[in-house]
C-alpha positions in Angstrom: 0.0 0.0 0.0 2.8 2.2 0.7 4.7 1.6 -2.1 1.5 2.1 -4.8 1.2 5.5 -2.5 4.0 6.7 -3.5 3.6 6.2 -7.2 0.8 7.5 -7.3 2.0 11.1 -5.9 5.0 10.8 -8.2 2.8 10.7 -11.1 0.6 13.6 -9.9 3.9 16.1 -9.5 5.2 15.1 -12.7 1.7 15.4 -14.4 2.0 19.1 -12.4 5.5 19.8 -13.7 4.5 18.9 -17.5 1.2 21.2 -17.4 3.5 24.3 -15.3 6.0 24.2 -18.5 3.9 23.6 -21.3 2.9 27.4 -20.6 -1.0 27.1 -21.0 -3.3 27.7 -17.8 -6.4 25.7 -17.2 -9.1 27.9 -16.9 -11.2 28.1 -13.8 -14.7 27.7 -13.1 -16.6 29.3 -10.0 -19.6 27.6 -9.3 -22.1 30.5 -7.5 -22.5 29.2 -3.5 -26.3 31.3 -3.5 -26.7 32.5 -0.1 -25.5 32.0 3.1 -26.7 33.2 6.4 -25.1 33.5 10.0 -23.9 30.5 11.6 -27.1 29.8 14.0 -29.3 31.5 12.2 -33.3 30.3 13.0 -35.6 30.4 9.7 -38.5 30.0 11.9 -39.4 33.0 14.0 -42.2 33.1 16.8 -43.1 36.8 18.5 -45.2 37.6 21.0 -48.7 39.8 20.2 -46.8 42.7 20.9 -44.6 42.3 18.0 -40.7 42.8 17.3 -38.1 42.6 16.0 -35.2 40.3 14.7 -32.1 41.2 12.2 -30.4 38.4 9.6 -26.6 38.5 8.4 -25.9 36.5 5.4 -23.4 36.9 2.8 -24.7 36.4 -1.1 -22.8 36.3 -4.1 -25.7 36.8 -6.7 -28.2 39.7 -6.5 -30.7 39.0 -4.3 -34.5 40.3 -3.7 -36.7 39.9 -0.3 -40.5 39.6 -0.6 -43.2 39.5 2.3 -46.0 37.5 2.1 -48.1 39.8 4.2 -46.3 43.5 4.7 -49.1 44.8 6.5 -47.5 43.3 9.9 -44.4 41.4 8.5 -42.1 44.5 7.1 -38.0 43.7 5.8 -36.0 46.5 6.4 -34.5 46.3 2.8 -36.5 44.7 -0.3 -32.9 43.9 -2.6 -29.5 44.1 -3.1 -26.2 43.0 -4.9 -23.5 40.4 -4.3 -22.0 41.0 -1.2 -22.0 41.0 3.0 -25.7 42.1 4.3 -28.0 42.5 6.5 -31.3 43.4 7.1 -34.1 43.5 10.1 -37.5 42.3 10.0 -40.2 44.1 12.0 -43.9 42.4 13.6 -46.5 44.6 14.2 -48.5 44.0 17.2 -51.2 41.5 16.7 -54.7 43.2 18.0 -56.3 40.2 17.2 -56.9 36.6 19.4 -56.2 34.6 16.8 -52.4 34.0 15.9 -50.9 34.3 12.2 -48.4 33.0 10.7 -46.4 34.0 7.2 -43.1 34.4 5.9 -40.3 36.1 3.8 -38.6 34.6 0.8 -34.9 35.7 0.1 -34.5 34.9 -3.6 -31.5 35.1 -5.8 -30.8 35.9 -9.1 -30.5 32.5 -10.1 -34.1 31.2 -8.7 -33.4 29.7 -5.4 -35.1 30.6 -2.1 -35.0 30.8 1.1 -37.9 31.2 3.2 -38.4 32.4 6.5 -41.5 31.5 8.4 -42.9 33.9 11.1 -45.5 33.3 14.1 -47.1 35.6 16.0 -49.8 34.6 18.8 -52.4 36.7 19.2 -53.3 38.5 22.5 -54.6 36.8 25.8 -58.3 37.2 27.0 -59.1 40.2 28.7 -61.9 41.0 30.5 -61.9 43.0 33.7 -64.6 45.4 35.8 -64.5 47.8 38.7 -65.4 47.2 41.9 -66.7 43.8 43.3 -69.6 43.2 40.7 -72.5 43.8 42.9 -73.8 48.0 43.3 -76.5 48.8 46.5 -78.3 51.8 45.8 -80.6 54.1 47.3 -84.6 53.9 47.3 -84.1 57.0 45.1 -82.2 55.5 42.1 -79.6 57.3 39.9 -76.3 56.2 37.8 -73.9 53.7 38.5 -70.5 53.2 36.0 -68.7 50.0 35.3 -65.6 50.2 34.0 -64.9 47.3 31.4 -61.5 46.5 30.2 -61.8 43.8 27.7 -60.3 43.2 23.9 -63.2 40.8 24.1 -66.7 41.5 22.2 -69.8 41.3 24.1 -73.4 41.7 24.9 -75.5 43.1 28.2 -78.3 41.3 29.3 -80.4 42.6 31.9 -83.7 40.4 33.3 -87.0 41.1 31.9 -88.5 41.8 34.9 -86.0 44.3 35.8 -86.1 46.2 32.7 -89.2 48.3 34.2 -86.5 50.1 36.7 -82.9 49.0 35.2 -81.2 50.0 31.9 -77.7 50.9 30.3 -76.3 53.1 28.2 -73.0 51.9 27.2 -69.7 53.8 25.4 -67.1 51.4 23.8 -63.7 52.4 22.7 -61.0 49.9 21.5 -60.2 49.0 25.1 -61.4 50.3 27.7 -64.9 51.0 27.8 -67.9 52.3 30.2 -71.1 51.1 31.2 -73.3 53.5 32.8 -76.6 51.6 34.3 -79.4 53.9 35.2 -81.5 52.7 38.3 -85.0 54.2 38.5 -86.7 55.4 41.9 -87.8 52.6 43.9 -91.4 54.1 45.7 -92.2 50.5 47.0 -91.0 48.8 50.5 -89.8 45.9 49.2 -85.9 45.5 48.1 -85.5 44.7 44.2 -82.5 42.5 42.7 -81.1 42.3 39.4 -78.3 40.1 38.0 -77.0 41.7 34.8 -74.6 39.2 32.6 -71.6 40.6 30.4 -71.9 37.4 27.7 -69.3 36.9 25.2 -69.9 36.2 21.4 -69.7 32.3 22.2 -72.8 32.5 24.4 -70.3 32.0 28.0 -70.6 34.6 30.8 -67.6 36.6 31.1 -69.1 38.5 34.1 -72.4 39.0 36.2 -72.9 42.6 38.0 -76.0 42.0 41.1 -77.4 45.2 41.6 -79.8 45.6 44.7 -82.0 48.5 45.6 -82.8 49.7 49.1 -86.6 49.7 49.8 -88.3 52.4 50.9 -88.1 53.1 54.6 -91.4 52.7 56.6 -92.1 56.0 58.4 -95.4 55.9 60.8 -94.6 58.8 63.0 -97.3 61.2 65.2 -96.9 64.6 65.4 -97.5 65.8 69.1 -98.9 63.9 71.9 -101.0 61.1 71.4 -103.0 62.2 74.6 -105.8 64.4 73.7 -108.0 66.4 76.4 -111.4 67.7 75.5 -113.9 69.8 77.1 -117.0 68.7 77.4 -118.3 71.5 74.9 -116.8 69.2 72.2 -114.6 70.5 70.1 -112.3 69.8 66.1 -109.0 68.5 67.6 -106.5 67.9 64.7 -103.7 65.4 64.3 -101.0 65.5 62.4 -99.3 61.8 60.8 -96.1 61.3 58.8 -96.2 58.9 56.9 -95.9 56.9 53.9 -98.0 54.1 54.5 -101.6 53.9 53.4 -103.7 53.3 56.6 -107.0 52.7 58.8 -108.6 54.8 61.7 -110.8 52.5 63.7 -112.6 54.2 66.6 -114.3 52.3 69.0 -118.7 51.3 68.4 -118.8 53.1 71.8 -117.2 56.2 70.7 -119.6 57.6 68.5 -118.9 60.9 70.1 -115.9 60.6 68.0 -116.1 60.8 64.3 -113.0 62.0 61.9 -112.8 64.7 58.8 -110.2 63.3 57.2 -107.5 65.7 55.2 -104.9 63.5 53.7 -102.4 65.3 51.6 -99.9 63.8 49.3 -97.2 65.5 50.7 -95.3 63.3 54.1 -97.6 64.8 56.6 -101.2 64.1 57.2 -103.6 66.2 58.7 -106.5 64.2 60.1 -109.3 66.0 62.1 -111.2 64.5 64.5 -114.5 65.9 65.8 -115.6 65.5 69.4 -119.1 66.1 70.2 -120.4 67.8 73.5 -121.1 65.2 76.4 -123.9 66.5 77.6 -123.9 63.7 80.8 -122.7 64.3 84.0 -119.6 61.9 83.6 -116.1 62.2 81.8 -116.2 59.8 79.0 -112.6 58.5 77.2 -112.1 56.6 74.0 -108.9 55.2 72.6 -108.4 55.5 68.9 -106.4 53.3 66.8 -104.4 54.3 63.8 -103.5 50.9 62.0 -100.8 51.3 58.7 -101.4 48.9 56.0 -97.9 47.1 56.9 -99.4 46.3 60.5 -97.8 49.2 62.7 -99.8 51.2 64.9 -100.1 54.3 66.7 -102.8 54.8 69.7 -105.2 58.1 70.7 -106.2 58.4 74.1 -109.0 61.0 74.1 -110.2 62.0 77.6 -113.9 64.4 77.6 -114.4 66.2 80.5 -118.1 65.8 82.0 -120.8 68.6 81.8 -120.7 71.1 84.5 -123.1 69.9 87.2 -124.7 73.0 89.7 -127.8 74.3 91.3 -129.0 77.8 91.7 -132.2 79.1 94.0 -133.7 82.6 93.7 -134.2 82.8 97.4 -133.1 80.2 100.4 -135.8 81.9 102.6 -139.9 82.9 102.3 -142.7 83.6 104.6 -145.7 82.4 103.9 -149.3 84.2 104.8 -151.8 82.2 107.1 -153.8 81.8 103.7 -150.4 79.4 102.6 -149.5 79.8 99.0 
């Protein structure tokens, strides 16, 4: 093996010695090499949905041309060049979108081979947030409550049927951030109301409920004065006055029908009832309790106490002398 070796290398310097003095040069041949990039250079390129960017170095010994497939978020710094050391940067625009997309770039040379790089970019995460706790207590006398939504998510309101009488919304939606103002009418009954309102996405799920509860009105049942009345026995209009808010009942007594009532209800908080005592014309003080009743149960109690007709005795003369004839 050795020995054929070296043969083999003697013929190859003389064949070199023989071309070198005949005086005629081989011509050469340079094959193009295309492209080549960095070592460690990635052809497959994932951003976030904030986009970004990320620069190639390759060295190309043909002209060379870059096209995007979508330049509207995938943008090359440079679209061509010639033979030589370059570089250039690609730039992702931020994806507004959920979805992700995907493209790419071809680098092509002059003499029709490419080199394609693919790009990812995920879209954004769900967002969906509100002010406050989700559930709003309000007053018997209504007014405006705003929710602050933050959300890249589309969606509808749904308020219950039955509380669209006293609950609505009027909603402003930018790209991001947007406002929902829920108007809550006046609440004139004594019973609490509830409504639970649901933010639903476009795929029919519940991204968020808001519970809004209104106060009831408060019960007011309140005399005005003392509920002791005194009367003299010449009878007399003795008025009463009531604030309230509740409808109610005056029930004097069967025995009391020295007692009767001209009632002056106005719509205002204060009543003005009238009550008209008679004259006892007996020789005793009479009393009578009198019952207001309000329609949710409570009750307030007169005590009316009529002083008794004056009792006396008058003679013209205590003495008199009488003739023998009598009288």
């Amino acid at each position: 093996n050795l020995f054929y070796s070296i043969v083999a290398l003697m013929l190859l310097f003389c064949a070199s010695c023989t071309s070198g003095t005949s005086g005629v040069d081989e011509p050469v041949v340079n094959t193009p090499i295309g492209v080549v990039f960095d070592e460690g250079t990635s052809m497959n390129l994932k951003f976030e949905a904030k986009g970004g960017t990320h620069t190639f170095n390759f060295t190309s010994d043909l002209d060379w041309t870059l096209t995007s497939s979508d330049e509207t978020w995938i943008k090359p710094s440079r679209k061509s060049g010639a033979p030589g050391k370059h570089n250039f940067t690609l730039s992702v625009e931020t994806n507004t979108t959920l979805d992700t997309r995907r493209g790419d770039v071809v680098l092509a040379t002059s003499d029709g081979n490419e080199h394609i790089i693919f790009v990812e970019q995920s879209g954004e995460e769900e967002i969906f947030k509100i002010t406050g706790s989700g559930e709003y207590r309000i007053n018997p006398n209504g007014g405006n409550v705003e929710v602050k939504v933050t959300t890249n998510l589309e969606y509808d309101v749904e308020i219950p049927s039955d509380a669209n009488s006293w609950l609505s919304v009027a909603d402003t939606r930018t790209v991001r951030n947007e406002t929902l103002t829920f108007t809550i009418a006046k609440n004139e009954t004594f019973d609490e109301r509830r409504a639970e309102v649901k933010l639903v996405g476009d795929n029919g799920s519940v991204l968020q409920k808001i519970v809004f509860v209104q106060n009831a009105v408060a019960e007011e049942f309140t005399l005005v004065g003392s509920n002791k009345i005194d009367v003299d026995y010449t009878g007399a209009e003795v008025k009463v006055e009531l604030k309230t808010n509740l409808d109610y009942d005056i029930i004097i007594p069967a025995v009391a029908e020295w007692i009767t009532t001209a009632e002056s209800r106005v719509t205002s908080r204060t009543d003005e009832i009238v009550f008209v005592v008679s004259e006892n014309k007996g020789f005793s003080p009479r009393t009578a309790k009198v019952t207001i009743k309000a329609s949710t149960g409570k009750t307030i109690n007169l005590e009316f106490e009529q002083s008794a007709l004056d009792v006396y005795m008058e003679l013209d003369k205590t003495d008199h002398i009488f003739t023998k004839d009598g009288g």
